[in-house]
C-alpha positions, 0 to 999 in steps of 0.5 A, spaced: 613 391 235 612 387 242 608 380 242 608 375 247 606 367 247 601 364 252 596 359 254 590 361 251 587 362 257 592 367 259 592 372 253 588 377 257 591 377 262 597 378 258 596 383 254 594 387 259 601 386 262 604 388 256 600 394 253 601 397 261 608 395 260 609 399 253 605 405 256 610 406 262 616 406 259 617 412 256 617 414 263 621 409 265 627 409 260 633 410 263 641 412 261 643 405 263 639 402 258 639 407 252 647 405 253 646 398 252 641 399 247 647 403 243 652 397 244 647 391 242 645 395 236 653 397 234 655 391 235 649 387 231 651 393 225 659 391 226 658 383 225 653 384 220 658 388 216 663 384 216 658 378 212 658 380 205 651 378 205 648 382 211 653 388 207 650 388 201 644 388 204 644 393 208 647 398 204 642 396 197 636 397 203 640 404 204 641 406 196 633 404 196 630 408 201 635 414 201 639 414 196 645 415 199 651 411 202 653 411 210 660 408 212 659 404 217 664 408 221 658 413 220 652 410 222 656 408 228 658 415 230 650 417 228 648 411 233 653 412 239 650 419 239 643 418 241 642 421 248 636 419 253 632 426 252 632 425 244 629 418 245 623 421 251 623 426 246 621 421 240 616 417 244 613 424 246 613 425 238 610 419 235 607 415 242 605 408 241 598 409 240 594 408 236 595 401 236 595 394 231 593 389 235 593 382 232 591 375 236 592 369 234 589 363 238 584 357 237 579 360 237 
């Protein structure tokens, strides 16, 4: 998901901006990012596990979706895992098209 908020007269030009932007960067992505995506997202998983609430939830939406528990520790191993080629390759797999483009405006 991507969204972008600008003046009205603007939006045209700013969503061309953005859907270019989505077009060119799963040729764009590089190993530097792919590791600070895996840090952002360790570190929201760990903070979020330490609060009872963000816990639970997390693993009541496993159980749901999965049946199945993931430690922590576990799902930290999968994401620090990820590599560069299996992100291209994912976005190779399901591009990110077509699209649903939802505008909203005063008009």
């Amino acid at each position: 998901m991507a969204y972008a908020s600008c003046d009205p007269d603007r939006a045209a030009q700013v969503e061309k901006i953005l859907l270019d932007t989505l077009d060119a960067y799963a040729a764009a992505i590089d190993p530097a990012e792919i590791e600070r995506a895996k840090n952002k997202l360790a570190t929201h998983a760990t903070l979020k596990g330490e609060q009872p609430l963000g816990r639970m939830m997390n693993l009541g939406g496993q159980w749901t979706y999965l049946r199945d528990y993931v430690p922590l520790e576990q799902e930290l191993e999968r994401l620090m895992a990820v590599t560069l080629d299996q992100v291209r390759g994912l976005l190779t797999e399901m591009p990110l098209v077509p699209r649903t483009i939802v505008r909203l405006g005063p008009r």
